[in-house]
N, CA, C and O atoms as a GROMACS GRO file, in nm:
protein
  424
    1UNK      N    1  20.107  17.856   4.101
    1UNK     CA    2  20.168  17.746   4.175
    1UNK      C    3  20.312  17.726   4.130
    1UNK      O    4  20.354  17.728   4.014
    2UNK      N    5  20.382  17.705   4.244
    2UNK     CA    6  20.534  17.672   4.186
    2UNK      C    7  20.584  17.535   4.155
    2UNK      O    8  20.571  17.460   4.252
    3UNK      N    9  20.640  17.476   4.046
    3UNK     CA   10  20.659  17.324   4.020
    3UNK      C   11  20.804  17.340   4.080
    3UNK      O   12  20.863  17.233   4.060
    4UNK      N   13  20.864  17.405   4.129
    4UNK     CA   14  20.992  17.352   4.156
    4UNK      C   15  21.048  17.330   4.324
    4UNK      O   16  21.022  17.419   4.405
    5UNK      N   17  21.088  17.263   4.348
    5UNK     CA   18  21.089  17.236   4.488
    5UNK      C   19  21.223  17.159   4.524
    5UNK      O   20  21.265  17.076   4.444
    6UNK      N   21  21.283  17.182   4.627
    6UNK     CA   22  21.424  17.146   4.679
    6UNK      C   23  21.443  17.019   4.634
    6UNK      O   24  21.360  16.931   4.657
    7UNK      N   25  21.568  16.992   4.559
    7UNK     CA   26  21.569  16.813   4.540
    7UNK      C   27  21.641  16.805   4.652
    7UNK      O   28  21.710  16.891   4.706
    8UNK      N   29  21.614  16.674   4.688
    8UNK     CA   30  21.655  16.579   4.790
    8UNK      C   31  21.598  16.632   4.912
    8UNK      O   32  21.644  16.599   5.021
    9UNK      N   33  21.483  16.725   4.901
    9UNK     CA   34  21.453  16.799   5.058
    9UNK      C   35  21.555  16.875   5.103
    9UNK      O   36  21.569  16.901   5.223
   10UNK      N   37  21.660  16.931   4.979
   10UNK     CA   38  21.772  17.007   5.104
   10UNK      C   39  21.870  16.992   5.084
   10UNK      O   40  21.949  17.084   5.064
   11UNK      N   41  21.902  16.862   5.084
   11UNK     CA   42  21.976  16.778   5.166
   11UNK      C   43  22.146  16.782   5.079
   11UNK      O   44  22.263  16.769   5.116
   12UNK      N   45  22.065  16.812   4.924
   12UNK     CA   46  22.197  16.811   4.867
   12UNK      C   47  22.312  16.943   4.923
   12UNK      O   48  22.433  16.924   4.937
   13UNK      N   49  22.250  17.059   4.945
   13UNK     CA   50  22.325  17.179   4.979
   13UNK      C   51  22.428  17.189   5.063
   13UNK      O   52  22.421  17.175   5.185
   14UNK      N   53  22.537  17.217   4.990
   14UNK     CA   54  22.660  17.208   5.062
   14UNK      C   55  22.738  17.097   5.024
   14UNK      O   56  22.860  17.103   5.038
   15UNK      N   57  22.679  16.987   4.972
   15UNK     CA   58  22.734  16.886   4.914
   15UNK      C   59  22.895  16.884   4.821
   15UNK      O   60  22.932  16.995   4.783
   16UNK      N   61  22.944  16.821   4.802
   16UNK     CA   62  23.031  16.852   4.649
   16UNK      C   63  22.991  16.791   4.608
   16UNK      O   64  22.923  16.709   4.670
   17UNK      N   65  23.006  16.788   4.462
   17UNK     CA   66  22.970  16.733   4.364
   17UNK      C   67  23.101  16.610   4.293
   17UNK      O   68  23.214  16.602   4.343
   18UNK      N   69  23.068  16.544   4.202
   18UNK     CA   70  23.190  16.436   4.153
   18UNK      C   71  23.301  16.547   4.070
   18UNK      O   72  23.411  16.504   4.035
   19UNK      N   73  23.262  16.686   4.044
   19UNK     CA   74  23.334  16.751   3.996
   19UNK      C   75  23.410  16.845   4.085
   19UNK      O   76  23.493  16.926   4.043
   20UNK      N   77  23.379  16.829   4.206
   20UNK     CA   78  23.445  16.878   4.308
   20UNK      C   79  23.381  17.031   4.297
   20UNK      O   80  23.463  17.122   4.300
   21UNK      N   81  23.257  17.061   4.286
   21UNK     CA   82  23.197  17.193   4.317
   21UNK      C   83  23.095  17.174   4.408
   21UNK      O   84  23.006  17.091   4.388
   22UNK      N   85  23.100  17.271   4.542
   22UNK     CA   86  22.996  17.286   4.595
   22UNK      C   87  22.854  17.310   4.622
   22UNK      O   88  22.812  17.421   4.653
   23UNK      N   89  22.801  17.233   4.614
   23UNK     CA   90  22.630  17.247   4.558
   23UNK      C   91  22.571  17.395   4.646
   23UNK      O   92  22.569  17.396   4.769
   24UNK      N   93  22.532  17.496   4.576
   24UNK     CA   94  22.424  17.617   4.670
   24UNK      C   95  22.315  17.615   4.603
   24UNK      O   96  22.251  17.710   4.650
   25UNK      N   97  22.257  17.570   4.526
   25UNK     CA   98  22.113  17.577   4.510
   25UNK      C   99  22.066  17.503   4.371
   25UNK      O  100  22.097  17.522   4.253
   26UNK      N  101  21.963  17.395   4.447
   26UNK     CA  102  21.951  17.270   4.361
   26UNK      C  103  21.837  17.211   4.372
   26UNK      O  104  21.795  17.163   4.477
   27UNK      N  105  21.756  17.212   4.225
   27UNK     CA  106  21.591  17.235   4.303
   27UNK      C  107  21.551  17.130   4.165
   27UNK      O  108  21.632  17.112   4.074
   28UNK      N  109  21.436  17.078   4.168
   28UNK     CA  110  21.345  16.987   4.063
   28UNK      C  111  21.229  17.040   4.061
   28UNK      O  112  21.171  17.089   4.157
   29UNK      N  113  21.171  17.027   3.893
   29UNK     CA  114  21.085  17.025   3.861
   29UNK      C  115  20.977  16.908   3.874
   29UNK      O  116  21.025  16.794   3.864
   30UNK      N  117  20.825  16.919   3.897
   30UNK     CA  118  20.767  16.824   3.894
   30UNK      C  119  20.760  16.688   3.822
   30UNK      O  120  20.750  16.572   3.863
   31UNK      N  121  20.768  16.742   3.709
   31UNK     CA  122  20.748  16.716   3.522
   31UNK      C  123  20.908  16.719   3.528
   31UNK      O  124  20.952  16.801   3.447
   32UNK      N  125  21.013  16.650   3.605
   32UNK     CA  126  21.127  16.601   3.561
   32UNK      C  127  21.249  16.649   3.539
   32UNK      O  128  21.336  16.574   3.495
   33UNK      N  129  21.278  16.812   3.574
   33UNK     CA  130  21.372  16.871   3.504
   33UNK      C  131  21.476  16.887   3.650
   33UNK      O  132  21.441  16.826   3.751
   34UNK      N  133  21.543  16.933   3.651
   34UNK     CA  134  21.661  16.969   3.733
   34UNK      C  135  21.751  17.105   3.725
   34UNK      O  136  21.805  17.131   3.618
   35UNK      N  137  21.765  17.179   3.818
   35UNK     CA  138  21.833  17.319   3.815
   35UNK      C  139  21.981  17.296   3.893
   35UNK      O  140  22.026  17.201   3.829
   36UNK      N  141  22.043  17.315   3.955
   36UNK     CA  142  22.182  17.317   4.028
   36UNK      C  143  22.261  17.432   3.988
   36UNK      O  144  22.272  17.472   3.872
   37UNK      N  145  22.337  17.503   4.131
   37UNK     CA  146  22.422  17.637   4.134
   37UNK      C  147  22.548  17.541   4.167
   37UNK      O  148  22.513  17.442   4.231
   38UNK      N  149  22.650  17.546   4.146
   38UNK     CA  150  22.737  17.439   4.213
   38UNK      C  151  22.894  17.563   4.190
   38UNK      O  152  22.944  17.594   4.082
   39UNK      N  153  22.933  17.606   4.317
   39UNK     CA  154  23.050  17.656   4.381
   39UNK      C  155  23.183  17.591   4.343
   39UNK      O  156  23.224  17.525   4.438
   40UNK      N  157  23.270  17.586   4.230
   40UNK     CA  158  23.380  17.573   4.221
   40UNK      C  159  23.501  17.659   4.266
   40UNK      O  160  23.494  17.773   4.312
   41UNK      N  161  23.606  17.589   4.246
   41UNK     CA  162  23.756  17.662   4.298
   41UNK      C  163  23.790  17.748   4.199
   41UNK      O  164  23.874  17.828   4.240
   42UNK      N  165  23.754  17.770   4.056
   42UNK     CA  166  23.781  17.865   3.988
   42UNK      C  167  23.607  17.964   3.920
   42UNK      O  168  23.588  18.086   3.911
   43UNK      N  169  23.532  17.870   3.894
   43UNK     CA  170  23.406  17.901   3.840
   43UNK      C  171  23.307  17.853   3.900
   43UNK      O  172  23.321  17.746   3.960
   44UNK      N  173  23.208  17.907   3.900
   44UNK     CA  174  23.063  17.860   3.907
   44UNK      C  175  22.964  17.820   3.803
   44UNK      O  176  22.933  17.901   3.715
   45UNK      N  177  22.911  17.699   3.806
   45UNK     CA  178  22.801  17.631   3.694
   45UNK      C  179  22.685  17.701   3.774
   45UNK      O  180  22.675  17.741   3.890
   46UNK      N  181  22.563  17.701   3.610
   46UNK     CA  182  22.454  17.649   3.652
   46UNK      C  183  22.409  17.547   3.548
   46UNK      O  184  22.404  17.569   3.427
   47UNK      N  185  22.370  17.410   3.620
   47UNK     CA  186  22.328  17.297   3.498
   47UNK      C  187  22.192  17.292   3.487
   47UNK      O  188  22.149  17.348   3.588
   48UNK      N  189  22.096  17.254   3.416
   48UNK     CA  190  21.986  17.193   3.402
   48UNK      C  191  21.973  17.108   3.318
   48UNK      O  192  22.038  17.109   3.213
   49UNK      N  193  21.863  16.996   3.357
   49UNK     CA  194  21.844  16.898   3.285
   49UNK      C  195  21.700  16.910   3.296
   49UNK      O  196  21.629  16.983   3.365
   50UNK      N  197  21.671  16.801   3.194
   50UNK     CA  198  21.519  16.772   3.166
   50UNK      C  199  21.537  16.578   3.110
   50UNK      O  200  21.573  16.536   3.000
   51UNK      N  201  21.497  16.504   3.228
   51UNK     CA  202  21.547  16.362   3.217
   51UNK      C  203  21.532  16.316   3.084
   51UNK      O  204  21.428  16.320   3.018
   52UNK      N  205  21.674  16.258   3.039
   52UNK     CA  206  21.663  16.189   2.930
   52UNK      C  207  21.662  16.305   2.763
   52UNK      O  208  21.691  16.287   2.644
   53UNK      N  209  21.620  16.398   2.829
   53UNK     CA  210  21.640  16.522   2.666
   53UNK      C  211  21.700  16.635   2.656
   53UNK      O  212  21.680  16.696   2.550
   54UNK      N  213  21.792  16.700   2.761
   54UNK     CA  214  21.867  16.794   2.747
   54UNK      C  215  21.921  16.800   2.876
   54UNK      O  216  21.850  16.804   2.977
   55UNK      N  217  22.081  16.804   2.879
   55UNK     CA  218  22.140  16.851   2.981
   55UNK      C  219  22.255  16.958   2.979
   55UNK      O  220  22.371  16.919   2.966
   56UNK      N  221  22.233  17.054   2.988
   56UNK     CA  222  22.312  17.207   2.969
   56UNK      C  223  22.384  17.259   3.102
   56UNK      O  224  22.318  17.231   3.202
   57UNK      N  225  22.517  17.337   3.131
   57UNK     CA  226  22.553  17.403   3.184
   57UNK      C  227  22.640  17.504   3.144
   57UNK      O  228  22.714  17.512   3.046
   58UNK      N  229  22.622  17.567   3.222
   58UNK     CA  230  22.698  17.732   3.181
   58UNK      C  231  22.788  17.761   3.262
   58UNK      O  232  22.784  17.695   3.365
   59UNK      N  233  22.908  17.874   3.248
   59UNK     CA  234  23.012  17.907   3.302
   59UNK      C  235  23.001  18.002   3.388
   59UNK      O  236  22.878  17.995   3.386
   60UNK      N  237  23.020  18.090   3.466
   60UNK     CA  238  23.047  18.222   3.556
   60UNK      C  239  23.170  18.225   3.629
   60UNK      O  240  23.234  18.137   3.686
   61UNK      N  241  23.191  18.390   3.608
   61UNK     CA  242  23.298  18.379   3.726
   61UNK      C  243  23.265  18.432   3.865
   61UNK      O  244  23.351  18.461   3.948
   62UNK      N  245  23.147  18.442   3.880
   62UNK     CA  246  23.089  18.430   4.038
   62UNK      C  247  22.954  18.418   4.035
   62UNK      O  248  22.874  18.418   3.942
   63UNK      N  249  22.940  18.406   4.186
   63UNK     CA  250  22.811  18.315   4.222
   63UNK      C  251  22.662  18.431   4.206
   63UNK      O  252  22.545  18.395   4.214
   64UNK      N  253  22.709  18.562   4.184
   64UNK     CA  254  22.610  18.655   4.184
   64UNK      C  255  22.551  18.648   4.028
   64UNK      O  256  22.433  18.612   4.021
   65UNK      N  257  22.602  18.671   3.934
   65UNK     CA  258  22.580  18.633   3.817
   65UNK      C  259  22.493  18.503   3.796
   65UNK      O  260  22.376  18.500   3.758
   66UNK      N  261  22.583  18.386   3.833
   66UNK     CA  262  22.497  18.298   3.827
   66UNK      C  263  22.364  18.276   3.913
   66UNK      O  264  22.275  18.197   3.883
   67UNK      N  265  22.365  18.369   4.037
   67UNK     CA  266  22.264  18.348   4.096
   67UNK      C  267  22.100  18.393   4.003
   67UNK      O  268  21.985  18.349   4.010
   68UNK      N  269  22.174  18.514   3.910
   68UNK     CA  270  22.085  18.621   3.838
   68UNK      C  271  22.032  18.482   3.746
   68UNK      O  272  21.922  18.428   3.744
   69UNK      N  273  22.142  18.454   3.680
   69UNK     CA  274  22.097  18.367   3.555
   69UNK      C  275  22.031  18.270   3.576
   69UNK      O  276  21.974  18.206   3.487
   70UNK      N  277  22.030  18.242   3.710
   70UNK     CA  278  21.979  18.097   3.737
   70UNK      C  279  21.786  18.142   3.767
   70UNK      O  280  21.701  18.052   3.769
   71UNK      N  281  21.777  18.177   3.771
   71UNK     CA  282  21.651  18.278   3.828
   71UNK      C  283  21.586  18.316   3.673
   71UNK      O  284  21.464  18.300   3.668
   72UNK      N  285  21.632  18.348   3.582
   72UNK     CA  286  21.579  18.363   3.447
   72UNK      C  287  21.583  18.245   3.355
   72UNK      O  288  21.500  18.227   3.266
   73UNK      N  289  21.688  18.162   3.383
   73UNK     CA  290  21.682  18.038   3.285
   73UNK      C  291  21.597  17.928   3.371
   73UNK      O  292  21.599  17.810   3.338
   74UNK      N  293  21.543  17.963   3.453
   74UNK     CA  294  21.454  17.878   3.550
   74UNK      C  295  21.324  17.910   3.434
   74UNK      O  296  21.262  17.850   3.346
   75UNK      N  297  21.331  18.045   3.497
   75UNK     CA  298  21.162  18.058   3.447
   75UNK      C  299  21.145  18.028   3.284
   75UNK      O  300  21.028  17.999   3.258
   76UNK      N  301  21.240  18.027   3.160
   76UNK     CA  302  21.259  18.004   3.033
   76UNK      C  303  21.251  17.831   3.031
   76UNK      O  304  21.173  17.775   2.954
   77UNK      N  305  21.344  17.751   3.128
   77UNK     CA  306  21.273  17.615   3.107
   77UNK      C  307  21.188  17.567   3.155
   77UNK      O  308  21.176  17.448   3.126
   78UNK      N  309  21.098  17.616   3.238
   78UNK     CA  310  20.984  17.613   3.302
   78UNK      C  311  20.881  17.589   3.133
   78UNK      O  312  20.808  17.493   3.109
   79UNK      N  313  20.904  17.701   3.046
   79UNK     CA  314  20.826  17.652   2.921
   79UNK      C  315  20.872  17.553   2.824
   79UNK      O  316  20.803  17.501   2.736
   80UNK      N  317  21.037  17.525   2.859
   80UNK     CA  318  21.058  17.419   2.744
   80UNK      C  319  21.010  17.244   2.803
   80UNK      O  320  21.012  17.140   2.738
   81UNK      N  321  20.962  17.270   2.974
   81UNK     CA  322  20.911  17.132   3.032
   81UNK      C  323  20.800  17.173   2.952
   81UNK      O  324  20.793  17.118   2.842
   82UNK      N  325  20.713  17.255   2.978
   82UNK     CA  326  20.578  17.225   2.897
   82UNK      C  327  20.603  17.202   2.802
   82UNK      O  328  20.585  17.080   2.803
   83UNK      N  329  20.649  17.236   2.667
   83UNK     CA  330  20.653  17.222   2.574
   83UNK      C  331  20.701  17.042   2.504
   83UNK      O  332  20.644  16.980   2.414
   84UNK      N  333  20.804  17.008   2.573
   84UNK     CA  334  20.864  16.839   2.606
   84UNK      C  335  20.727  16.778   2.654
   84UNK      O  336  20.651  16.715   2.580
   85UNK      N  337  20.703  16.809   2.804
   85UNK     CA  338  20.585  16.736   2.829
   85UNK      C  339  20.454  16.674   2.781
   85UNK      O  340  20.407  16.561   2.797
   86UNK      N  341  20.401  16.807   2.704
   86UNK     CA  342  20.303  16.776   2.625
   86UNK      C  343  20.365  16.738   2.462
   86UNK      O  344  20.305  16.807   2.380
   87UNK      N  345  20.406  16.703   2.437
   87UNK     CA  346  20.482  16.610   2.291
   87UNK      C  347  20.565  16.529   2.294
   87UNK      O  348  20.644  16.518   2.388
   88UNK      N  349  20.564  16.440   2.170
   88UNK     CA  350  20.664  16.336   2.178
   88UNK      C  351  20.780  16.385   2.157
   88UNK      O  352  20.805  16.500   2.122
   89UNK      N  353  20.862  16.290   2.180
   89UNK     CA  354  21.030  16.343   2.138
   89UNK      C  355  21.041  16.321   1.980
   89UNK      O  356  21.147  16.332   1.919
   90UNK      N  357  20.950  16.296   1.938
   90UNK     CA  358  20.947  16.276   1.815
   90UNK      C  359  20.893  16.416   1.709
   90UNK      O  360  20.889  16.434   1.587
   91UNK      N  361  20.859  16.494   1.824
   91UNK     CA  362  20.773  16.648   1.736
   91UNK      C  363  20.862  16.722   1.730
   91UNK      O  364  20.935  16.716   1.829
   92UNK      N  365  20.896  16.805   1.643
   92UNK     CA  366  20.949  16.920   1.611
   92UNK      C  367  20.949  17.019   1.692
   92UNK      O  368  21.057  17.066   1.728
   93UNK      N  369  20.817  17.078   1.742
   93UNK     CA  370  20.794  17.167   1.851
   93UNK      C  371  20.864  17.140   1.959
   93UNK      O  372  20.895  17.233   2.033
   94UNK      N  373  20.904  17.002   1.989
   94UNK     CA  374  20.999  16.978   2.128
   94UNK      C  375  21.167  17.033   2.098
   94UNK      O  376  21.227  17.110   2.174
   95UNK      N  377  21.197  17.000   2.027
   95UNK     CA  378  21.381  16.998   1.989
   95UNK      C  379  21.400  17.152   1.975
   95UNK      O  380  21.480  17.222   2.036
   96UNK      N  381  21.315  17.187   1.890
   96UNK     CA  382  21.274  17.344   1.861
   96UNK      C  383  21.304  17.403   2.015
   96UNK      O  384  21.406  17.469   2.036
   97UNK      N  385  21.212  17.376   2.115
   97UNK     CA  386  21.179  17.402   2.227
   97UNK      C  387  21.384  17.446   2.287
   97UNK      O  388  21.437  17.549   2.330
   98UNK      N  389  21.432  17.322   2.262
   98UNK     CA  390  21.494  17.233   2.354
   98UNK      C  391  21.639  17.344   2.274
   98UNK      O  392  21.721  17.410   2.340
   99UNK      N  393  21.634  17.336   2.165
   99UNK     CA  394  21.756  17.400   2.084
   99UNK      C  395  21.731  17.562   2.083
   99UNK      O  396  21.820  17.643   2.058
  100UNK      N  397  21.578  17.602   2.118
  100UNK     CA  398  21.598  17.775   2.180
  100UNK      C  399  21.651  17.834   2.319
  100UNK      O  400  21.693  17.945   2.352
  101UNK      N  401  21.633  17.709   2.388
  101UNK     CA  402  21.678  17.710   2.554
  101UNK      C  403  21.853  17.684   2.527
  101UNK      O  404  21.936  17.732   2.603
  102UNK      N  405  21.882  17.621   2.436
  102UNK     CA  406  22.053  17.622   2.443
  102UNK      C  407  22.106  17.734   2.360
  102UNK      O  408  22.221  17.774   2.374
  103UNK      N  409  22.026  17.782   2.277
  103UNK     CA  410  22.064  17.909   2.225
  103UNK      C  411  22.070  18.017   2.268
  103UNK      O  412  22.171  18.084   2.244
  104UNK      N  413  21.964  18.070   2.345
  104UNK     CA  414  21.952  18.200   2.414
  104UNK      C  415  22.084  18.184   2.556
  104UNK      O  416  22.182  18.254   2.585
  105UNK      N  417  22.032  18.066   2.615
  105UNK     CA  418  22.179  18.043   2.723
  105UNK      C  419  22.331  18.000   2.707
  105UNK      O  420  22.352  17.913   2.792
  106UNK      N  421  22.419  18.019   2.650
  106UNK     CA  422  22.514  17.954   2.550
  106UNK      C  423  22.582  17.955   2.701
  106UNK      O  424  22.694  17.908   2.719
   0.00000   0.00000   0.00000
């Protein structure tokens, strides 16, 4: 089963953003987390969040790259929601979780 599904129904795509990048692909997790591709005038992000315990983005200089990366660091925080989800923010196993997902993606 897939937990991730279009935020806003869609609706954000094509959007800009307050940073003035164009939203192409921007999806939520069930369990809270957030993905976004967002089209700038010099670079392309990809951000993710996980509400309230980690919010990361990365650099590219095009949208193919990031399209790749976005597609693998999906499926890598896909385990750091489980891992958050089932523990407090207070366990070790979470931050652990949370500080291998910012390491491997710098």
């Amino acid at each position: 089963m897939n937990s991730w599904f279009p935020y806003n129904n869609g609706r954000s795509i094509g959007i800009r953003s307050a940073e003035g990048g164009r939203i192409v692909r921007d999806e939520e997790h069930l369990l809270g987390a957030r993905m976004t591709i967002k089209q700038g005038y010099k670079y392309v992000t990809v951000s993710c969040s996980i509400a309230g315990k980690i919010d990361h983005t990365r650099f590219f200089n095009g949208i193919t790259a990031a399209k790749r990366e976005y597609l693998i660091m999906q499926k890598e925080l896909n385990k750091v929601i489980m891992v958050v989800s089932s523990s407090k923010m207070t366990d070790i196993k979470a931050w652990e979780a949370i500080s291998d997902f910012v390491s491997r993606f710098p």
